[in-house]
C-alpha positions in Angstrom: 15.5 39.2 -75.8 16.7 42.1 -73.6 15.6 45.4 -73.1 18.9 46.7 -74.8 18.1 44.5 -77.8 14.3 45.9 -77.8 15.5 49.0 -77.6 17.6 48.6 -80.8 14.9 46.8 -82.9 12.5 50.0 -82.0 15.5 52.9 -83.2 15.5 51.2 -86.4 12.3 50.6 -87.0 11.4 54.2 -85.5 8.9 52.4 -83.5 10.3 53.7 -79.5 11.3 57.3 -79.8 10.8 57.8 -75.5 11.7 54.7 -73.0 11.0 50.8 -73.6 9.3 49.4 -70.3 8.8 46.2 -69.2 4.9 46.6 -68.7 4.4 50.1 -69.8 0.7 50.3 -68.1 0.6 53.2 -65.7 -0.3 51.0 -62.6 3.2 49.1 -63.1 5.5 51.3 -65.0 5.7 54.2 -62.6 5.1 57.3 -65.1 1.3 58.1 -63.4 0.6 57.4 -59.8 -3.0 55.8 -58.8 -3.7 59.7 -57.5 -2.8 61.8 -60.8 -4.9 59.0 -63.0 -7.7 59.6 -60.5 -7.4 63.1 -60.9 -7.2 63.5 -64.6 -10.1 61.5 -64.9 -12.5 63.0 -62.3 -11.1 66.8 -63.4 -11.2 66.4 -67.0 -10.4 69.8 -68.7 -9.9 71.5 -65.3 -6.5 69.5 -65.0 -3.2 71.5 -64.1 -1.3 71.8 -67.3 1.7 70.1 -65.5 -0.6 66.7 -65.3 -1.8 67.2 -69.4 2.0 67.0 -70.3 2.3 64.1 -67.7 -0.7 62.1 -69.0 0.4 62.6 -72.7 3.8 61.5 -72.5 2.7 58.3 -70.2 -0.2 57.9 -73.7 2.8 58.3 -76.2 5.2 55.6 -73.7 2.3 53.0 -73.9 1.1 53.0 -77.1 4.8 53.2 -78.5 5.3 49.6 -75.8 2.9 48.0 -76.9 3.2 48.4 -80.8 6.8 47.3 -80.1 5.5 44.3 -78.4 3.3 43.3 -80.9 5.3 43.6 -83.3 8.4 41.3 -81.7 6.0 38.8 -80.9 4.2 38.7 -83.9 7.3 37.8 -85.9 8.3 41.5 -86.8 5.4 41.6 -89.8 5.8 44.5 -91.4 2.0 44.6 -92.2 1.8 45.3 -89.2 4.2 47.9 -88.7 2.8 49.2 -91.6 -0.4 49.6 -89.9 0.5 50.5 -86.4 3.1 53.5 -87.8 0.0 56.1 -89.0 -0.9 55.8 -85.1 2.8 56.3 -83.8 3.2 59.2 -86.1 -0.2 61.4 -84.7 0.8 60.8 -81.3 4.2 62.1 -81.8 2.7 64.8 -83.4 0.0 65.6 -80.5 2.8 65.2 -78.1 4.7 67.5 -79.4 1.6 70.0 -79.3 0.8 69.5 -75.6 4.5 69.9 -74.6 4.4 73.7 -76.8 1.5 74.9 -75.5 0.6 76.5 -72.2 -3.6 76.4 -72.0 -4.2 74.2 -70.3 -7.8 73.4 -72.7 -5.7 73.4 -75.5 -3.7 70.7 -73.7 -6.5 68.6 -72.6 -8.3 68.4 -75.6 -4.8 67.3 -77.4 -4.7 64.9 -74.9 -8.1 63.4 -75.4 -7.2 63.2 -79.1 -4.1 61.2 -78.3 -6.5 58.5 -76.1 -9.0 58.4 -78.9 -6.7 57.8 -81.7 -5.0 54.7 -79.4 -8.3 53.3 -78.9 -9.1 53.2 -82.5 -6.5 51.0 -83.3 -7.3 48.8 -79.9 -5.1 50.3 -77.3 -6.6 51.6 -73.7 -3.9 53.5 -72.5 -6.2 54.2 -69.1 
């Protein structure tokens, strides 16, 4: 399986909608350094509203990876598709919010929403 191949199995199943990764964790994928993790996490709400857009596209990349890799090597079962595409669909959706809006609160508790919702379907993004 290639990454071209991946790719096309995520368009049609509307799974990947930003970039397919070969290990989409932030230490290895190169969308957050070791320095902008550290300092979303140590400055919370007081983050630069540059770094909130940053973090929440990296959230969106992951979760989006790893549903897609599930799903291949689980057979492509649609059950879980099924279940996986409620998750996909909010954190399009608070994406999107973070990227329109310019507080910088507004942004971080979008943000925060997006890490909450991967981690109640079992996915640490951090």
């Amino acid at each position: 399986m290639t990454l071209a191949n991946l790719r096309k199995i995520g368009e049609a199943l509307n799974i990947i909608t930003t970039e397919i990764l070969l290990n989409p964790y932030w230490k290895y994928c190169g969308l957050l350094s070791e320095k902008e993790v550290i300092e979303f996490l140590e400055a919370r709400e007081n983050c630069s509203l540059q770094l909130l857009k940053k973090v929440a596209y990296y959230v969106l990349t992951y979760a989006e990876n790893t549903a897609l890799a599930v799903f291949y090597f689980n057979d492509f079962d649609r059950n879980y598709f099924e279940w996986i595409k409620p998750l996909l669909e909010k954190l399009r959706e608070l994406f999107k919010e973070v990227q329109n809006t310019n507080d910088s609160k507004v942004a971080f508790r979008k943000v925060m929403d997006m890490i909450w919702e991967c981690l109640n379907y079992g996915i640490d993004p951090l």
